[in-house]
N, C-alpha and C positions, 0 to 999 in steps of 0.2 A: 611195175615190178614189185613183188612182193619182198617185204625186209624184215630180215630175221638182227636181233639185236643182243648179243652176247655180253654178257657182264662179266669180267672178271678180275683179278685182283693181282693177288705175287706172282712170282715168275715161276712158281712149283705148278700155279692154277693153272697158268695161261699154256706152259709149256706141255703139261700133266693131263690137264683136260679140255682144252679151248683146241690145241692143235688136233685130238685126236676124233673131236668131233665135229670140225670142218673138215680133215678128212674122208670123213663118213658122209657127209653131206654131200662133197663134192665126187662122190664115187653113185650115188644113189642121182644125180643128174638132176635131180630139184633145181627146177630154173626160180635163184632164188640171191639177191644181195643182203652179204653179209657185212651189218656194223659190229665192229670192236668196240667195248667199252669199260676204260680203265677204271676203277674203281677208287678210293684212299683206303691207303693201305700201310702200315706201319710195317711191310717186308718188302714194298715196291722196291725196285734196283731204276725204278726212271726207265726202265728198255725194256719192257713187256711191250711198247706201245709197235716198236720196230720190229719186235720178234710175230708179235700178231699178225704183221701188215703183210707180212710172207707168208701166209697159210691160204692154202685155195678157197678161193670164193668169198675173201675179206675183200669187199669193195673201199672202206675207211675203217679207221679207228681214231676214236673221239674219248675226250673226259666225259664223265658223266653229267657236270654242269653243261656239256655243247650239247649232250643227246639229247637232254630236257628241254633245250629250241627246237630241236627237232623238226622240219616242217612236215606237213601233213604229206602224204604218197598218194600214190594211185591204188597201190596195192594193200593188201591186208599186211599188218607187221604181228609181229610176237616178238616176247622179249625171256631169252634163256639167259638164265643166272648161273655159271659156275666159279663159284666161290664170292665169297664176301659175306659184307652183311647182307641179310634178307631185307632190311631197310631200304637199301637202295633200289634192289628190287621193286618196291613195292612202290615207292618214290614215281622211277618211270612210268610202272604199267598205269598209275594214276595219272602221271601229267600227259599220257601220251594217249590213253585209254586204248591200253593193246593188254592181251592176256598174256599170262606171266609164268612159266613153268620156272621150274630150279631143278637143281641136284643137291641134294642135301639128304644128311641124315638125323633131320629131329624134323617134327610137326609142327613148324609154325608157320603163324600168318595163314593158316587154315582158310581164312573169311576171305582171300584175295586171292590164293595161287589156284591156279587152273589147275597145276599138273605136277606131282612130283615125282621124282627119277629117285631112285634109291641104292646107296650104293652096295649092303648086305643084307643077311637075314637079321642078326641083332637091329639094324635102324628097322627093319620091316617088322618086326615086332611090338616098336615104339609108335610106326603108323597104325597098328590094329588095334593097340591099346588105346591111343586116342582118337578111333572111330571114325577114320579116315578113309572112305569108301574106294574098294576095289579100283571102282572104274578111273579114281583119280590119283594112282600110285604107281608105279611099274618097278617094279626090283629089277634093275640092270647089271648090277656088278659093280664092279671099282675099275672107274674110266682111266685112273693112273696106269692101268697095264697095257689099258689100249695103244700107249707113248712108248710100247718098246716094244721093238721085233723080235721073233722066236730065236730062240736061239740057235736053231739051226741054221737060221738066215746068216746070221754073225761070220764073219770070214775071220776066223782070228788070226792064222798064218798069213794072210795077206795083212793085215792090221800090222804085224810083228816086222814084218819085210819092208812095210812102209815109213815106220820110226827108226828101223837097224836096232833090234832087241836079238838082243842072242841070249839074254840069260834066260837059264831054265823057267824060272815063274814071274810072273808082274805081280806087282803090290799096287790096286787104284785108290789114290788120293781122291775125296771128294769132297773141293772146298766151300762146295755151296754155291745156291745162287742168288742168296739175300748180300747186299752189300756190307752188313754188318759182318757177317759170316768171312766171305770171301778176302774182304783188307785186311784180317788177319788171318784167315784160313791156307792160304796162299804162303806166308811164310811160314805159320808154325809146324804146314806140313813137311815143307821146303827144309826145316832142322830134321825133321824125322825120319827124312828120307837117307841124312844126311849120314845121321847116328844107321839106318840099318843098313846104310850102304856097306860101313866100313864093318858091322855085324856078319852081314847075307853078302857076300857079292855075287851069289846066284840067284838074287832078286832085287828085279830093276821097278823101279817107282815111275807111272806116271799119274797126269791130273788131266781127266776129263773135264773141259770146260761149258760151263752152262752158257747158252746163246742168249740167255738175258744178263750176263757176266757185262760191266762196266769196263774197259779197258781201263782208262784213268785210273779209275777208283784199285783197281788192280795192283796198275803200275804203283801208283803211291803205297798201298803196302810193301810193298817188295821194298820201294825205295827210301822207308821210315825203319824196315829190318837190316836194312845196308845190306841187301842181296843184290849179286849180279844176274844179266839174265841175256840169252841171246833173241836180237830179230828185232831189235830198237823200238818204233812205239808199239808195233805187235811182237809182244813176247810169242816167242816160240819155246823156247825150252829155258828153264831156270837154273842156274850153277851153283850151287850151295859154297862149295868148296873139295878139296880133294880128289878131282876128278870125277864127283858124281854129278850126272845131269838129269836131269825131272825135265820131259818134254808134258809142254800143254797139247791135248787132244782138242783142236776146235770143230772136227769132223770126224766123224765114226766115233762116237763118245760111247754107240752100246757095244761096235767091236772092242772095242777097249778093255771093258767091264769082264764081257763076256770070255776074252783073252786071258782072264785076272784070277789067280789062285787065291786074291783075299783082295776086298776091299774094306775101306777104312771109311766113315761117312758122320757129319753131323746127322741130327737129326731133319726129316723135310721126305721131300716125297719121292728121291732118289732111294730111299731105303728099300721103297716096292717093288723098287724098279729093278734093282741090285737083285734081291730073292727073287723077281720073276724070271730071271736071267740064270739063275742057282750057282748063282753067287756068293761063299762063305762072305758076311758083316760083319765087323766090329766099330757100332754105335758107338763115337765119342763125343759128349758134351761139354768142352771147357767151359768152367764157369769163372775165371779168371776178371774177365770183365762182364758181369753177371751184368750191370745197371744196362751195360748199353743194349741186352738184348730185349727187344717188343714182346710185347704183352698185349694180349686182346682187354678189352673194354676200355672202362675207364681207366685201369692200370696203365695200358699204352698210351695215355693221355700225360702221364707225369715224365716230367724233364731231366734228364739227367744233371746238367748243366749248374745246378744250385747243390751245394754241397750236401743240405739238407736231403732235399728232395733225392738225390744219388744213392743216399746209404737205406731211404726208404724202399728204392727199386729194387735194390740189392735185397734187401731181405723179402721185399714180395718174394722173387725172382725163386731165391732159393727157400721160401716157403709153398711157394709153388712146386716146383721140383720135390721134394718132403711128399708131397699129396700125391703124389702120380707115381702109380707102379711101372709102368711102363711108358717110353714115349716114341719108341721105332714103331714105323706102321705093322711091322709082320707082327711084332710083339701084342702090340693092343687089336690086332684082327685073332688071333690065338688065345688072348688073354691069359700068355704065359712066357716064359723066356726060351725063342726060338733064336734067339740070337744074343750075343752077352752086349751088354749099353755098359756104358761108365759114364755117369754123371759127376763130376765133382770138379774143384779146381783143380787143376791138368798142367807141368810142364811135358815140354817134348820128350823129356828123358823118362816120364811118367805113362805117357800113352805108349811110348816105345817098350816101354815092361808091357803091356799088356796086350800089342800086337807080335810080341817074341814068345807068348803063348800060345798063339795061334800059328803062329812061323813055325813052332817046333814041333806043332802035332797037328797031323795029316788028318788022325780023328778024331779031333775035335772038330778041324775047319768041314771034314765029310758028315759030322754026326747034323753041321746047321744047316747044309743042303741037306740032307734027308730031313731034317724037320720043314725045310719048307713044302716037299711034296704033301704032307698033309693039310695045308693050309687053301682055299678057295681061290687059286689062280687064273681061272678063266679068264679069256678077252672076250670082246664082243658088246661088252657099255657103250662104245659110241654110235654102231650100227643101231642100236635097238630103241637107242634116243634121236637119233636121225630118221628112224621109221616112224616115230611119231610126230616129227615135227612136219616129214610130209602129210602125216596124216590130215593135219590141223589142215594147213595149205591148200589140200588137193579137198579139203570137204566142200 
């Protein structure tokens, strides 16, 4: 049997583009086993390994140190990278001596990758310029769309019937699905729901939950905010106070969305998902606890933990932030503001002013679905990298 070996890393990766390319595999009939392979990751939530295990045609998923024993098959293997370092990539296809595609958008590791999948025309530019030959590139799109159905599909009256939502518009909560994120995203949406309730009472709040979501790790937030919640160790719906309730969506997360006159989103790869669905955003980034948010390289290497070392994070953090014009994905595929972001330190009472700008004009929240029609939404990335990997296979 031939073994296709996927690398991937946070729960945006696994869910974003791991689910939408076994998908695609398993609809194209390639008699073909698939291993999962978790990556290190300073956004892992620990449940990528479970949410992977569910996807069609996942025979296992293993750490990257188990794939490295690997035993030798009968079949030819290849190993597809979505997301991570390229290191690690490069790691297996060496210990294993199996050829290496990725998806990615820079040109590295030139000297080793068989095959690269690209997600735009900006990265496809960056391969011509570094002389990267046709035959070994393919411009597919951005497989994060591939993770969400038309919107037509969406049933949002039956989504609405199925929680008992009677008010006029929904507000989507999205706390994330980094565990950093989520132990506080989870309450500090849970006040703002709280504050617009008593605002709007013809707009009810819920919170789509991500399937690589910790329950623990959950629950303990809730239970460090002193919030109540119903459905004991599975939250079901969260009680702030006052009589408002925030039901968690654990099924139908894009009915939900799609159901939602505004959603509300940290930054991460729900943002694309949100605008492919034409869905008014409002990008918020508290930066409240700046140190504990990951950082790629060696920045994500430094400890919060020593007092020192904390207020060092903190200012990377928000010297980083300083450099970056933009960090929602519609935004930096537009390379302009198709959606308003707020980055800064953030109370509820703070983010609630600036979703009560959005609450009160119709055209504003209609002027950022019409910017999304201009922007490259196509699906179809994960078929077109499924086509090649039979190709490899079936040569």
């Amino acid at each position: 049997m031939n073994t296709l070996f996927i690398l991937s890393n946070s729960p945006g990766e696994v869910s974003g583009w791991m689910g939408p390319v076994t998908k695609a595999l398993a609809e194209s009939r390639l008699e073909l086993s698939i291993t999962g392979v978790t990556l290190p990751c300073p956004y892992a939530s620990g449940m990528e390994a479970g949410s992977a295990r569910l996807m069609p045609g996942v025979a296992d998923v293993v750490r990257l140190r188990e794939a490295m024993r690997a035993a030798p098959s009968e079949g030819r293997r290849l190993i597809l990278q979505l997301g991570g370092d390229p290191m690690y990539g490069w790691a297996l296809s060496m210990k294993l001596r199996a050829p290496w595609m990725i998806y990615t958008a820079r040109p590295r590791w030139r000297g080793r990758v068989r095959h690269y999948f690209i997600p735009d025309e900006f990265a496809q530019r960056r391969f011509e310029k570094a002389g990267v030959a046709a035959d070994r590139r393919s411009l597919v799109g951005n497989l994060i769309l591939d993770s969400v159905p038309e919107r037509s599909s969406c049933r949002a009256e039956e989504f609405r019937r199925r929680y008992g939502i009677a008010a006029e518009h929904i507000i989507c909560f999205m706390p994330g699905s980094r565990p950093f994120e989520y132990e506080l995203g989870f309450a500090f949406y849970s006040e703002c729901a709280r504050i617009l309730h008593k605002k709007y009472p013809d707009w009810q709040a819920v919170f789509p939950v991500a399937p690589t979501v910790d329950e623990a790790c959950l629950r303990s937030g809730l239970e460090k905010a002193g919030l109540k919640w119903r459905g004991g160790e599975h939250v079901e719906e969260i009680l702030p106070d006052d009589g408002c309730r925030v039901p968690l969506v654990r099924s139908g997360q894009y009915e939900a969305i799609a159901a939602a006159s505004l959603a509300v989103a940290f930054p991460g790869t729900n943002n694309l998902q949100i605008a492919s669905l034409g869905v008014p955003l409002l990008m918020i980034a508290p930066l409240n606890q700046a140190e504990n948010i990951p950082l790629d390289g060696l920045a994500g290497a430094i400890s919060p933990s020593a007092p020192g070392l904390r207020l060092l994070k903190k200012r990377l953090v928000f010297w980083y932030n300083s450099k970056e014009n933009y960090v929602s994905l519609p935004n930096r595929l537009a390379g302009r503001p198709v959606l308003p972001e707020r980055r800064e330190i953030m109370t509820p009472e703070s983010a609630c002013y600036y979703i009560s700008e959005l609450i009160e004009s119709p055209e504003r929240r209609r002027g950022i679905a019409e910017e999304y029609a201009k922007l490259n939404l196509r699906r179809g990335a994960s078929a077109k990298i499924a086509e090649k990997i039979g190709e490899f296979f079936r040569a």
